[in-house]
N, C-alpha and C positions, 0 to 999 in steps of 0.2 A: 440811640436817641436819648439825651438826657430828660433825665427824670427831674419833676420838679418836687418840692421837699414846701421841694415843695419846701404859729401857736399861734337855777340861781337863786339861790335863796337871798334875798335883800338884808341888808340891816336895817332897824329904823334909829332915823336921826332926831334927837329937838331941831336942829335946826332945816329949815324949808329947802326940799329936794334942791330948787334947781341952786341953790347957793351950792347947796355939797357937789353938784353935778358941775359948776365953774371950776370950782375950785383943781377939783379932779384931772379937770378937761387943760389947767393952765397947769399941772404938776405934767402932766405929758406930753403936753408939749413943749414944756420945759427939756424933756428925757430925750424926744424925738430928736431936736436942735441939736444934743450932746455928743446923740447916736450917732446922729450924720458927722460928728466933727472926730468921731473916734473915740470920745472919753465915755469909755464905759461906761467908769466904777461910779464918775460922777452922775452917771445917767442913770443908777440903780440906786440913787439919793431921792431922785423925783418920783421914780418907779415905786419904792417904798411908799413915797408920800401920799401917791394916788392908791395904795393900798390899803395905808390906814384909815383913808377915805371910806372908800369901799372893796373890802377883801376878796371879794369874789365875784369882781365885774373882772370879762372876762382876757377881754382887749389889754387891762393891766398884767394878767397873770403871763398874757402869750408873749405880750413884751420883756416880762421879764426875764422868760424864759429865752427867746430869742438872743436878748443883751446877756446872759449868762453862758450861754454856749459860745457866743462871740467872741464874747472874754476869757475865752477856756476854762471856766469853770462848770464845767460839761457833771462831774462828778457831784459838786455841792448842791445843782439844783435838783440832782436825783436822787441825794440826800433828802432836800428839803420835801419834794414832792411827796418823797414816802414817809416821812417822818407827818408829814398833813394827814396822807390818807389812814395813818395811823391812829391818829388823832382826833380824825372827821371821817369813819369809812363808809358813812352816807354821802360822802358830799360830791354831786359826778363831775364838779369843775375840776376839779383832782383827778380825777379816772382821764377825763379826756388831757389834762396838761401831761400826765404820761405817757398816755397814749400817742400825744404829739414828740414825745422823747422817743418812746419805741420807735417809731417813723423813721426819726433821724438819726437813730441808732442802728436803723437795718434790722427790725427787729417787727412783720408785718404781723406774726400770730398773734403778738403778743400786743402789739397795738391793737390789733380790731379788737381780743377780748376787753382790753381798758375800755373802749368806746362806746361795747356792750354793756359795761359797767354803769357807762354815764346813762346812757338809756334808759337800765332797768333803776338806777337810782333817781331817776327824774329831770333829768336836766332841763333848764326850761327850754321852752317852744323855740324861743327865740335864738337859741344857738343849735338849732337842730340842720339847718345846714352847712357848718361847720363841723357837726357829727358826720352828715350824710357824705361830706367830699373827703374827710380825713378817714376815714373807714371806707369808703370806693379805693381810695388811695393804697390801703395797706389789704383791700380783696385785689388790688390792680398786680402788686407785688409777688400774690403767693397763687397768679395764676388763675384768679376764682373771675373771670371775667362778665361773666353772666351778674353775680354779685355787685361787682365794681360797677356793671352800666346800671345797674338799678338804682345804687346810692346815688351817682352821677346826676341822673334823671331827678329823682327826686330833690338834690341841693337845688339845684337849677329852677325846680317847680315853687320849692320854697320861697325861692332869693333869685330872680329872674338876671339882677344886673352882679351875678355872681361871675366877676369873668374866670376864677383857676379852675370852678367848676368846668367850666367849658371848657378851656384849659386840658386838663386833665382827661376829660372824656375822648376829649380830640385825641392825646395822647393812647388810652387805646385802643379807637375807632387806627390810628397809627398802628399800633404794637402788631394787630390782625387786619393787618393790609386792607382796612377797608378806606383806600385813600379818599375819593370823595367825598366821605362822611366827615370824614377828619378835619379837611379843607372847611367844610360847611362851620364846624364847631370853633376851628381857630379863628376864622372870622367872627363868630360872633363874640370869642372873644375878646378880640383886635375893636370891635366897636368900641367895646367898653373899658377897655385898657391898650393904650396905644402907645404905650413907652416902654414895654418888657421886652427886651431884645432877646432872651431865650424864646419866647413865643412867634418872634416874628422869624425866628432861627430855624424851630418847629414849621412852621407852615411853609418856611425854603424847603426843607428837606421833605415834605410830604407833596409838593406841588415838584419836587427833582422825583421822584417816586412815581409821577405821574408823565414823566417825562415833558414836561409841562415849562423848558428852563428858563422861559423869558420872565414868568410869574417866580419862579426859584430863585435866579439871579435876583430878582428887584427883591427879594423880602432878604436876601443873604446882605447884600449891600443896604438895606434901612437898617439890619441886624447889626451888622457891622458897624455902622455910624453910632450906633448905642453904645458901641464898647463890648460887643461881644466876641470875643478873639475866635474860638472856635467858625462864625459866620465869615472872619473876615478871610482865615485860612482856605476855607470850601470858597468862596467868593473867585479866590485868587485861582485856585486849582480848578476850577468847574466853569468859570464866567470872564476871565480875561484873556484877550487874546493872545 
């Protein structure tokens, strides 16, 4: 079953928050636009911009990180990331932007310690279930699953309309065959996000699990129609006659 992957201290401004908060808001979606069209390097022009903004809002940094791995610059942003926390080794927006590299570097130990980092260095409240589900994620990895339902629980208590939390829980309510619970979770995913055709891929292969294939079939074939090639393969093989 695939795995999803699955990326505050303020500045003060002279000028009036919500002007810097426009400003920021129109640098990113400037990025977003670019993202979607392919152009990177151009999209890491706004991504800067909404930086010098504000350094350490958190949504810029995971974008940028996100746009730098994309752009196979996988190597330069874990440069930069360590050359920050070098820099700033209070500062846990850094701990957890590593953290989200070890992630996706396959690297689970080494992420949960980053995430412990951001924790005991204070990260604010308000990205704390963004700690809670990226640290589930990397206990989910190394096995620790008791661990992993806890964080799970906890983003979710946090951030109720958190769908990867649920997401991901589902996944390994999945992993330890407890299909039921699994189903229960991707649905409440599927409310609150109903365009991710890995998810809806997810809840085919846990509702085939349950020998269940008319509800399997109908989520491989909505999968499918997303573009998820893997649904449309099982679709074909499991649900056509």
């Amino acid at each position: 079953m695939q795995r999803i992957f699955i990326l505050l201290a303020l500045f003060a401004f002279n000028a009036p928050v919500f002007c810097q908060t426009d400003k920021l808001r129109v640098e990113l979606a400037q990025a977003d636009k670019l993202i979607n069209e392919g152009k990177y390097t151009e999209a890491l022009v706004h991504i800067d911009a909404a930086l010098e903004i504000d350094p350490l809002y958190l949504e810029t940094l995971e974008k940028k990180v996100s746009v730098m791995l994309q752009n196979d610059q996988e190597k330069d942003i874990i440069r930069l990331i360590d050359d920050w926390i070098k820099q700033y080794p209070q500062q846990p927006e850094y701990y957890y932007l590593r953290g989200i590299i070890s992630l996706y570097k396959q690297k689970p130990q080494k992420a949960a310690e980053d995430f412990e980092n951001a924790i005991y260095y204070q990260i604010p409240e308000k990205y704390m279930d963004k700690i809670y589900l990226n640290r589930g994620m990397a206990y989910f990895y190394l096995g620790k699953y008791a661990e992993a339902e806890s964080d799970f629980s906890n983003a979710v208590e946090m951030n109720p309309r958190y769908s990867a939390a649920y997401h991901s829980w589902g996944m390994l309510k999945y992993e330890i065959a407890e299909y039921e619970e699994a189903v229960e979770l991707f649905n409440k995913a599927v409310q609150i996000e109903d365009t991710n055709p890995v998810l809806f891929y997810n809840l085919g292969m846990t509702y085939y699990r349950l020998k269940e294939m008319d509800k399997a079939c109908y989520y491989f074939n909505k999968s499918c129609s997303l573009g998820y090639k893997n649904s449309c393969k099982f679709y074909l093989l499991e649900c056509s006659e």
